[in-house]
Structure formats: C-alpha cells, structure tokens
C-alpha positions as CSV (number, residue, x, y, z in Angstrom):
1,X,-20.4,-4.5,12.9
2,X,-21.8,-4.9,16.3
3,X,-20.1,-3.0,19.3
4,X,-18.5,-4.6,22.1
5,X,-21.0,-3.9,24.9
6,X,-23.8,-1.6,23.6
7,X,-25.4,-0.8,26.6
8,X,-24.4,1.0,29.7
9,X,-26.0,-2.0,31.7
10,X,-23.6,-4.5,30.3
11,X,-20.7,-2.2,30.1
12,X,-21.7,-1.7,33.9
13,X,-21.8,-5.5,34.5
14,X,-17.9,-6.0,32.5
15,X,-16.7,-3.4,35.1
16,X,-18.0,-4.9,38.1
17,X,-16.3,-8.4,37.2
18,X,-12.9,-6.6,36.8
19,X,-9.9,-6.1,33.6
20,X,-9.9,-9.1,31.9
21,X,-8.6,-10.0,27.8
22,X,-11.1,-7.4,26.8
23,X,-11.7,-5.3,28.7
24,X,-8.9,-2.5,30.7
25,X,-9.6,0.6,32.5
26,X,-8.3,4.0,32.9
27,X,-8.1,6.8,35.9
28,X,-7.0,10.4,34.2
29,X,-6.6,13.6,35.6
30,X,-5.2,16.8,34.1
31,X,-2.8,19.5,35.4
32,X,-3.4,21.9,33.2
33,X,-3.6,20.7,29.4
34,X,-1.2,18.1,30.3
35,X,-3.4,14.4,31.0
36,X,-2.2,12.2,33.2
37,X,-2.5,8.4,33.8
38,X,-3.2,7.1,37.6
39,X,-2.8,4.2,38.9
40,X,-4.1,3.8,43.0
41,X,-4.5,7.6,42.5
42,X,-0.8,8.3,41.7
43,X,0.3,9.3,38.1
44,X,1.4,6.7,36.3
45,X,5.2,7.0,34.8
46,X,5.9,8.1,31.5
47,X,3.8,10.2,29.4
48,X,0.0,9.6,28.7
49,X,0.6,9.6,25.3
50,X,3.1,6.3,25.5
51,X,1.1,4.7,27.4
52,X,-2.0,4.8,25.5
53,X,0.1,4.1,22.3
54,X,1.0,0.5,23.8
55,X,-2.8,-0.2,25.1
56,X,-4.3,0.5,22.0
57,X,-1.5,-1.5,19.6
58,X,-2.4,-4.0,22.5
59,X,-6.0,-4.6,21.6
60,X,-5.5,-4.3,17.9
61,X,-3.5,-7.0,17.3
62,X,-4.9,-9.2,19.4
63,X,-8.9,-10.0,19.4
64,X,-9.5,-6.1,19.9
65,X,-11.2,-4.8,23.0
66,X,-12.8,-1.4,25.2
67,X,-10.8,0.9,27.1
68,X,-12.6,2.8,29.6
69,X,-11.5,6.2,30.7
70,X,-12.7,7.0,34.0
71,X,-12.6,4.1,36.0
72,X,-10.3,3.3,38.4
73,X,-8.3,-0.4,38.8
74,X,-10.6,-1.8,40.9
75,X,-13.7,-1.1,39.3
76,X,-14.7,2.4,40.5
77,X,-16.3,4.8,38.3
78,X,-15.2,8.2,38.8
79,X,-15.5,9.6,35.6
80,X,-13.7,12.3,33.3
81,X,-14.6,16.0,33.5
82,X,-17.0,17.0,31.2
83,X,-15.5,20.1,30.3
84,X,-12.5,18.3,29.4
85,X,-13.7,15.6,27.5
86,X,-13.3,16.7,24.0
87,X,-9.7,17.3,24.8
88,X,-9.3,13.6,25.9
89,X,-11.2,12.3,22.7
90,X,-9.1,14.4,20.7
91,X,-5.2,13.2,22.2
92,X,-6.5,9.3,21.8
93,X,-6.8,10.2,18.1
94,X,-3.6,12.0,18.1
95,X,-1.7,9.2,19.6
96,X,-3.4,6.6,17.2
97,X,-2.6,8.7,13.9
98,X,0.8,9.9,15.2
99,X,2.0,7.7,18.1
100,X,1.6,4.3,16.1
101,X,2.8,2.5,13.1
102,X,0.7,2.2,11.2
103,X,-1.6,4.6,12.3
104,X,-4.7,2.6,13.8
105,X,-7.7,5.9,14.0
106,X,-9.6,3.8,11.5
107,X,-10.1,1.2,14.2
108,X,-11.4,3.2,17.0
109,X,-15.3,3.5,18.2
110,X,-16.0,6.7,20.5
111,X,-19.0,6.3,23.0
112,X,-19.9,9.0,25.7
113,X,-21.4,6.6,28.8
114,X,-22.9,8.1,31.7
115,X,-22.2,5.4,34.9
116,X,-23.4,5.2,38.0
117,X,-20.7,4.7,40.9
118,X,-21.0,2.9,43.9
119,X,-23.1,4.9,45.6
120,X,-25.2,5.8,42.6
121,X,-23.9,9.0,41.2
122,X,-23.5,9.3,37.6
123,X,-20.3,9.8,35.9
124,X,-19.0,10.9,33.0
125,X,-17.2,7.8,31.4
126,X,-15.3,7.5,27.9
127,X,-15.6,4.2,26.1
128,X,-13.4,3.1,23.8
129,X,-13.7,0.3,21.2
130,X,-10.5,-0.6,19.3
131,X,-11.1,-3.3,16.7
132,X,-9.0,-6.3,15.6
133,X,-6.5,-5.0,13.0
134,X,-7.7,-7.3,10.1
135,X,-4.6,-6.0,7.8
136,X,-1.6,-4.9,10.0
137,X,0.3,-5.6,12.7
138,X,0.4,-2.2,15.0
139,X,3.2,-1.2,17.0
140,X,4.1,2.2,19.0
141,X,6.5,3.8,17.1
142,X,10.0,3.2,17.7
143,X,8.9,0.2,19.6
144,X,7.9,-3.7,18.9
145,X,4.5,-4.8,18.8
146,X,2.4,-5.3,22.0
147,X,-0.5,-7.9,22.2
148,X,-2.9,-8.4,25.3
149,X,-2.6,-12.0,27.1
150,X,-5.6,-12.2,29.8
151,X,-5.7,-8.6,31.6
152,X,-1.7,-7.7,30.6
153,X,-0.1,-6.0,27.8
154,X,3.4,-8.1,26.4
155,X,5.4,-6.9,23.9
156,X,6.1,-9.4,21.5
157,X,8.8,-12.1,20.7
158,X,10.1,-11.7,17.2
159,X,8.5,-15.5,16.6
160,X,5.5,-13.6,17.7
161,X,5.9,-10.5,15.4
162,X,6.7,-13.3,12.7
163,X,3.2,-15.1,13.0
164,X,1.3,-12.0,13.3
165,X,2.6,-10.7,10.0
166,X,1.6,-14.1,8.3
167,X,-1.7,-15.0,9.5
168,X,-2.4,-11.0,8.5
169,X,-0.7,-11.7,5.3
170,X,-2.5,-14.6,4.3
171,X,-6.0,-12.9,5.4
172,X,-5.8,-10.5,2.2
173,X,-2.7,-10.3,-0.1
174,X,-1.5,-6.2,0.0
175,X,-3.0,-5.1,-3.3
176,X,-7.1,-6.1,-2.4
177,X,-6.6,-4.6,1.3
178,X,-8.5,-1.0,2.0
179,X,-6.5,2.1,1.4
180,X,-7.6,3.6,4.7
181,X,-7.3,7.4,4.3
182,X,-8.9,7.5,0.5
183,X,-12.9,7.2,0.2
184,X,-14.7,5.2,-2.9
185,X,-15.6,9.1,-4.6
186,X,-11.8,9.2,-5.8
187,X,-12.7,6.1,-8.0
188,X,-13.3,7.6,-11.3
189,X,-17.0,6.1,-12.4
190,X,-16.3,6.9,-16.8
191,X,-12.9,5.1,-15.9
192,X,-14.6,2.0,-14.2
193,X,-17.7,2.0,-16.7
194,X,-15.5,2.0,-20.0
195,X,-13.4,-1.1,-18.3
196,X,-16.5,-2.8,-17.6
197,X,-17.9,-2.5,-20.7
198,X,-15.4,-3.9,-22.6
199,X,-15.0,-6.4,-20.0
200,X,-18.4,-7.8,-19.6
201,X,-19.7,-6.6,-23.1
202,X,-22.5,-4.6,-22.0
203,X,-22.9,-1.0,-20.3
204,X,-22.4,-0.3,-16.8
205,X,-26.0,0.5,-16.4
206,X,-26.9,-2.9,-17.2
207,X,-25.1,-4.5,-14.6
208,X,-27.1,-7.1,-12.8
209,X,-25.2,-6.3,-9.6
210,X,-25.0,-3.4,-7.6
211,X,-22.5,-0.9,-8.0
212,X,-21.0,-1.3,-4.3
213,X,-21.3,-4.7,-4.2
214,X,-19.9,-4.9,-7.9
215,X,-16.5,-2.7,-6.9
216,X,-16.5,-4.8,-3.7
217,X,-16.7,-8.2,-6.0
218,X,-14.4,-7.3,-7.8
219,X,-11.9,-6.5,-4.8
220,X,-11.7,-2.4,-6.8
221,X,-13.3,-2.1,-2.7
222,X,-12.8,-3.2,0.4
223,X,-14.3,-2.8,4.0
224,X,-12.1,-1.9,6.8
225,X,-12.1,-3.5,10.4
226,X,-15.4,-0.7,11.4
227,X,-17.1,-1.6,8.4
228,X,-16.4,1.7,6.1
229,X,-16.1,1.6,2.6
230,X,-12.3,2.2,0.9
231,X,-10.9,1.9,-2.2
232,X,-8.2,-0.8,-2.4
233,X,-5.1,-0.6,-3.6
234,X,-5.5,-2.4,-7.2
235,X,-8.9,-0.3,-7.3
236,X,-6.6,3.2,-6.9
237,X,-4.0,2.1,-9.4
238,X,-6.6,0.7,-11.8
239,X,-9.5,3.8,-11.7
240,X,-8.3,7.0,-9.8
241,X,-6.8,10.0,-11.8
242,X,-4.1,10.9,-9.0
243,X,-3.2,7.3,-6.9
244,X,0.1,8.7,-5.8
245,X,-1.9,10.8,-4.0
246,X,-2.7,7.8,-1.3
247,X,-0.1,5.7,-2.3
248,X,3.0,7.8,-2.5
249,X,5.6,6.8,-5.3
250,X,2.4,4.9,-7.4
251,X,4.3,6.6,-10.9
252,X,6.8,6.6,-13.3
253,X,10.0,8.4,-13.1
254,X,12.7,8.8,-16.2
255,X,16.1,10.5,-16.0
256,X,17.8,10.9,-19.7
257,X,22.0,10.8,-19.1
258,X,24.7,12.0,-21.7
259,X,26.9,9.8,-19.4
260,X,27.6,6.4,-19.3
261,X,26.4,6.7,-15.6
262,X,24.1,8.7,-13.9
263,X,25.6,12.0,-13.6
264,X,23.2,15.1,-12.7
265,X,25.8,17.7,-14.7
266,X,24.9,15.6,-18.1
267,X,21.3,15.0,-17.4
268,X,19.6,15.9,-20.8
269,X,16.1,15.2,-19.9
270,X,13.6,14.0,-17.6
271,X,9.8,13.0,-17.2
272,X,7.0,12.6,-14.6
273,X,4.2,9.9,-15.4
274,X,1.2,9.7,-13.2
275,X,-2.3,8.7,-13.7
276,X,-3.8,5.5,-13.6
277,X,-1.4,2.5,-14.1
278,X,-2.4,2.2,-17.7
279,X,-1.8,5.3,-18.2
280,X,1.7,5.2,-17.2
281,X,2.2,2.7,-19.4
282,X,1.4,3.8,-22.5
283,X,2.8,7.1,-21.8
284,X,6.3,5.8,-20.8
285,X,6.2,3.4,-23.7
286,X,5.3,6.2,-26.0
287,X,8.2,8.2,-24.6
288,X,10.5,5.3,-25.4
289,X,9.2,5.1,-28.9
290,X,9.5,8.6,-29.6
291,X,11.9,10.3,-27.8
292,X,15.0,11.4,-29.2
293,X,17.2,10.7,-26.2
294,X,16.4,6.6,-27.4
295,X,19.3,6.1,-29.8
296,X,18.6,4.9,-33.5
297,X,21.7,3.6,-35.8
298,X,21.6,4.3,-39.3
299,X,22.9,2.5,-42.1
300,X,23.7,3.6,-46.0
301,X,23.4,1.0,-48.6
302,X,22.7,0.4,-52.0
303,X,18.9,0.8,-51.2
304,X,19.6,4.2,-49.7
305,X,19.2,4.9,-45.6
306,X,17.8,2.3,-43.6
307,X,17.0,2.9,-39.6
308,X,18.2,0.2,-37.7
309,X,16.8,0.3,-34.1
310,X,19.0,0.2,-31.2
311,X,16.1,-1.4,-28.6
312,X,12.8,-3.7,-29.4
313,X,10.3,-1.1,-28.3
314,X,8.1,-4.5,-27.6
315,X,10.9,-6.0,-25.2
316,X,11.0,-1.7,-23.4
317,X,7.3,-2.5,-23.0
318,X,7.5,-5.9,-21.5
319,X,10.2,-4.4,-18.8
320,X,7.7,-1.3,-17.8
321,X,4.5,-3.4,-17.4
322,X,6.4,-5.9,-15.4
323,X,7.8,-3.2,-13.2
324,X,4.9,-1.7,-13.1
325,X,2.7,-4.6,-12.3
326,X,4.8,-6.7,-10.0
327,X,6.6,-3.8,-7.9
328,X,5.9,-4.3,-4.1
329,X,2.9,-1.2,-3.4
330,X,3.8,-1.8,0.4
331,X,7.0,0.2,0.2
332,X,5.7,3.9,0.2
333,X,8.0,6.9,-1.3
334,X,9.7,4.8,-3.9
335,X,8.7,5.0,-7.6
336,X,9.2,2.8,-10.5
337,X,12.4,4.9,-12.2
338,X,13.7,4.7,-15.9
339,X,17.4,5.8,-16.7
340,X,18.6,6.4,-20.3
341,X,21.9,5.9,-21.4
342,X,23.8,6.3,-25.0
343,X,24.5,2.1,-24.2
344,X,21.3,1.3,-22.2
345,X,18.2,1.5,-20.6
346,X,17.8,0.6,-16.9
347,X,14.4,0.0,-15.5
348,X,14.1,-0.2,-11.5
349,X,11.2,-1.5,-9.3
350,X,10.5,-1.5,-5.7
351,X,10.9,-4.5,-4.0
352,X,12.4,-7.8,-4.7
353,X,11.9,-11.0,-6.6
354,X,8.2,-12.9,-4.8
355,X,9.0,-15.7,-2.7
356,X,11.7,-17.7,-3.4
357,X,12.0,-17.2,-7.2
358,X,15.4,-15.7,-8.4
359,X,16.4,-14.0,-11.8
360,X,17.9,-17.4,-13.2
361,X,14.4,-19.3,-12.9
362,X,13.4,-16.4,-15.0
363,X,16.1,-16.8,-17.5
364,X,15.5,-20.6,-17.3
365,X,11.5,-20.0,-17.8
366,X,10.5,-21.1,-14.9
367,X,6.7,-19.8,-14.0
368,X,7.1,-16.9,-12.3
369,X,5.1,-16.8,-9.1
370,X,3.3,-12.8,-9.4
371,X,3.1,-10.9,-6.2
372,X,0.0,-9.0,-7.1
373,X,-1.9,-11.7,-9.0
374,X,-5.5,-9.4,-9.2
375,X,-3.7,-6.6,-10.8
376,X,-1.9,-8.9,-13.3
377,X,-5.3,-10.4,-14.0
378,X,-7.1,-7.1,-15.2
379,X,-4.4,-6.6,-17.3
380,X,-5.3,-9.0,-19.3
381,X,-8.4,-6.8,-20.3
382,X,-6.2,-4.2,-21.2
383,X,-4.9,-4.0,-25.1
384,X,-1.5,-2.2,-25.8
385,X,-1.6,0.2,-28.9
386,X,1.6,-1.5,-29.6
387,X,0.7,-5.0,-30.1
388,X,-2.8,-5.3,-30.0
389,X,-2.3,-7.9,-27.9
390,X,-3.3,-8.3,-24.1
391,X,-0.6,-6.2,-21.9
392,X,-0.9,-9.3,-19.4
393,X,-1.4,-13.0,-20.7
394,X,-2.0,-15.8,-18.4
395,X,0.6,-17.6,-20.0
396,X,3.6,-15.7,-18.4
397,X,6.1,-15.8,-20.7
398,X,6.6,-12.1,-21.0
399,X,10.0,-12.0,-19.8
400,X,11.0,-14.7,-22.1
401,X,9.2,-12.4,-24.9
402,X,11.7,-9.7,-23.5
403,X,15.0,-12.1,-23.7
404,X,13.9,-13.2,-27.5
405,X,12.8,-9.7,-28.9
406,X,16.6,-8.3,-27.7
407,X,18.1,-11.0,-28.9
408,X,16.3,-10.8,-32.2
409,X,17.6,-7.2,-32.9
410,X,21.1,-8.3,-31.9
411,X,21.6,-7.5,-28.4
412,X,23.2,-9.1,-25.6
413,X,21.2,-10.6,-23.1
414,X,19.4,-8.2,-20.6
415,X,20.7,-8.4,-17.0
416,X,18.2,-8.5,-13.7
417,X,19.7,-8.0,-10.6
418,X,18.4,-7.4,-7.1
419,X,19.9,-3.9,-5.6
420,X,18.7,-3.4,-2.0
421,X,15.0,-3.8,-1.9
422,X,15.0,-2.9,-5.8
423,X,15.1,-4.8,-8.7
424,X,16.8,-3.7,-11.7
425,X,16.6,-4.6,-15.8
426,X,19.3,-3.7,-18.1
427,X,18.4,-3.9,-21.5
428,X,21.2,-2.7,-23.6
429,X,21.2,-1.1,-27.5
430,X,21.9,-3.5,-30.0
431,X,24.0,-0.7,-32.0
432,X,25.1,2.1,-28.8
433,X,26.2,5.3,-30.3
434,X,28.6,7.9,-28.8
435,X,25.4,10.2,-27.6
436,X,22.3,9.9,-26.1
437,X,20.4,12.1,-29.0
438,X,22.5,11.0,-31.5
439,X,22.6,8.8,-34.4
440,X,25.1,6.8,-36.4
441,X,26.0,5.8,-39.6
C-alpha cells in the first residue's frame, strides 16, 4: 500500500501549509526517561502516553493520517534527539498495544526523516503513518472512541460509535477478518491439502491457483490495513493445530455432575477439547457416545436385556456443531461448555441468537439466519463418522433434526434459552436414572 507522503519534499511541503485532517504535529522533550508533549514550548497536560493514545485512535478510525514528532504547532521543525529516538519509537508502540482497545501496532508505519528548518538545518524528525482501521473501531482504553474532524480530535457521540461499528461491520463479517497477532505458518499445510482434496477432487499440487492467493480466495487469509498476510479467523478454527492459542476460549469444555446441578463437590469428571474445530467435534461427540457418565436404561424381557438409550447421540451432535459453528468468536475468554447430568445434558455457547431471530422461530422452523455463514459452508465438506452425512447442510433444518430425533426416543422437548450473552440447550434423557454412571433396569 502506498505511504502517505513518501518523500521528505512533500512531507516538507504538508508542514509548511499547516495541521489539517491528515496531517498533526508534535513538539517532545524528555526529563529524564519521562517524554513530554509541548504545546508553544510548555508541556502539555496529562501524560504523553494519554495523549498519544487519543491521536492515534483519532486517525484510525477516521481516513488515517501522519503524525510528526518534532515539529512544533506552527510548522517549525526542531526535531527529536537522536540519542533518544529509539526510546520514542518504542513508547508509541507501547501505547498502541497497551494504551488502546483494540490494540492498533498493526496499523502503524515508522519512517526516520531528516528536515531542514527554517533556516536550513537538518533535523531529526519521526514520521508516523497510522492507517484507516478497516476492521475495528479503536478507542483509548477506558475511554470512547475519538475520530479527527478537519485539524481536531472529537470524541464520539454514541450515534457516532453506532455507525462506526456498522459500516466496519458490513466491510467484512468477524469470522473472514485477519487475526492480527498470528502469521499464515500456523496454518497447518497436510490439514489444508487433505480438505482441498476432497473438496476439489484433485491434489493440492494441482491447484491452478496459487497457494496465497488460493487461502486468500477462499477467505482461510486475509490482509490487514498495512498489507501483511494473517490468518483469519474461519482459517484458524478450520486448519491450525492450537487456535485457542490466538483466539482464546476457540474449545470445548465438559463438566460431568453426580448432582442435579452443578456442584464442584460431586463433579465426577471433566474434559478439555482443542484442536481444529472438527476435531472438537468428533472428539466431544465420541465422548458423548462413549462415556460412561451418559446414562443408558436397561430393560429385561422375554428376549433377554435390551439397552434402551437415554439421548439420540445424532440430536447430542446436532447441539455441539451448532454451538460450535454459530457461537459469537468476537467474545474472547469464553468457551463452548458441556455439563452432564443424571437428567440432562446442557450445551452452552457464547453469544446470543443473530439478528432478530429468537428460539421460537427455531422451534417454529423458521430459517435460521447463521452468524458465521463461511464456516457453516465448509462444513458442508466435512462428513461425520456418525452419519455419513454432511455435518452442515444448506438446508438448515438441523435443529429441527434435533427436536424430532429427541422426540423419537421419547423425550420431552429440548429447551434453548438465552442466559446473559450465552445461549443454552437442554436436552434431557428420555429414561433419567438416579446416577450419572449408572444404569437401570
């Protein structure tokens, strides 16, 4: 992407016709370690560090822009000690990583510029670029967004924030957007190769695309505002061995109860899935299916002793891929978790029902409207062991797969409510027994 002006000669020329939407200037000093702002040679109030938190959300969310460290308001180059010049570069990328939410480092372009002053001695200048946040709306932390109208930095109405966050929104839904702080070499390449071939019907090697543009095509990548290479988020859930590792709470959590509630002195068991999101698919459906803690009835008859499930192991499958697959990745730190009880199994998701949908259109059959509509797509490439069927199909009826399958096995109807920012499925056994490993007769 091309830098706002490349040259010292036009950087020179922006100067001399004064602060304008793009363009703001900075006089530092230090006393000691500690940098200082000036305005009309007097330090500014408040700490540096503030300050350059508000400037810098300022640019991004507006159409980006250049600070310039060293130059006073009206124009005056008088540069920034040489010797302490690292130390300056290095508090601007503090403040962005630690002073903003979200962190904005990715956005910034360093340049060293020698300028001439007014009388034509050189000076020591810092340039820097901030580019327009494609993705986010930045804001100093505890603080509301600021945005730059002609040479001033306003913090913004709520209307304001309210646009911002849609017109950001609608730019790139939150699953295909760059995962800033992970690199395209945690994609695993036998992962991605063994998807495509079954997807396209022909080896990787054969592709008639390049790779970079292939992952990039297939929104597995994305660029950031500089123009760097990242790994989305569908592309880290889909084909990197550790995506909780960038997007914290991307796994599976399940907490076995003796208890009709959960109750940490009668917690039997529990179990940690990670791994790509197919992954912790089948290995929470396989712990369903197998584990012991999943009650099974048993009955005695004239044909001797019959099994009689307490759960559809297809409907348990239906509620994990859903939660799995329409959770809300935006809310970081909180996992999909799975609580057994002798009388049920609760499944709960981050985040709430998309849009204006509710849980009795989906008990009606209404259409559901998906929140991450990429992911749900390759997972109709994906076959379940279970059914040999497609874990996704386009026709979206799976939760009214989940509603038959209990009620087949003789089960009441399952209950989805919204808890907070969580939803949560009860499916409950069709025969409960007294304990959570046990078995009845």
């Amino acid at each position: 992407m091309g830098l706002m002006y490349g040259t010292a000669e036009e950087l020179l020329r922006e100067i001399e016709a004064g602060e304008d939407s793009f363009l703001d200037f900075k006089e530092v000093a230090y006393e000691g370690r500690q940098l200082r702002l000036l305005r009309g040679g007097r330090p500014v109030q408040g700490r540096a560090s503030a300050g350059v938190a508000k400037d810098l959300c300022c640019f991004a969310n507006s159409e980006g822009g250049v600070l310039v460290f060293g130059v006073r308001d009206d124009g005056e180059r008088i540069g920034v000690d040489q010797d302490r010049m690292d130390d300056l570069q290095q508090l601007l990328v503090n403040v962005a990583q630690n002073n903003v939410e979200p962190p904005l480092g990715h956005l910034l372009l360093f340049d060293r510029v020698w300028l001439p002053d007014r009388n034509g001695v050189r000076r020591l200048c810092l340039k820097l670029e901030i580019k327009k946040a494609l993705y986010n709306v930045h804001a100093p932390c505890g603080r509301r967004p600021y945005w730059r109208i002609a040479d001033q930095c306003h913090e913004m109405t709520l209307e304001q924030q309210a646009r911002a966050f849609e017109r950001r929104g609608q730019m790139s839904p939150f699953e295909e957007r760059p995962v800033f702080n992970a690199s395209p070499e945690v994609l695993e390449e036998a992962t991605f190769a063994k998807y495509y071939a079954q997807r396209y019907g022909h080896p990787l090697s054969e592709a008639h695309v390049a790779r970079q543009q292939l992952l990039r095509n297939l929104r597995i990548t994305a660029q950031d505002e500089s123009g760097a290479e990242h790994p989305t988020v569908l592309g880290l859930l889909l084909f990197a061995e550790e995506p909780d590792r960038f997007l914290p709470g991307a796994y599976v959590d399940i907490a076995v109860y003796d208890a009709p509630e959960p109750d940490a002195d009668r917690q039997v068991d529990a179990k940690t899935f990670r791994g790509t999101l197919i992954e912790q698919i089948v290995r929470t459906v396989d712990y369903l299916g197998s584990s012991p803690w999943v009650p099974t009835a048993a009955r005695k008859d004239g044909h001797g002793r019959r099994d009689l499930p307490s759960y559809s192991l297809r409907a348990l499958q239906e509620a994990v891929v859903n939660a799995l697959v329409h959770r809300d990745y935006s809310i970081a730190g909180s996992q999909v978790r799975v609580f057994l009880f002798p009388d049920r199994i609760v499944v709960a998701s981050p985040g709430r029902l998309p849009n204006t949908l509710t849980p009795e259109d989906l008990y009606a059959g209404c259409q559901p409207v998906r929140r991450n509509q990429m992911l749900a797509g390759f997972l109709r490439d994906y076959t379940s062991p279970l059914t040999q069927r497609a874990y996704m199909e386009a026709r979206g009826e799976g939760f009214l797969t989940l509603l038959r399958e209990c009620r087949e096995i003789g089960a009441r109807r399952p209950e989805l409510t919204t808890v907070g920012d969580s939803l949560r499925l009860e499916i409950f056994a069709a025969r409960p027994v007294t304990s959570a490993a046990g078995s009845g007769s």
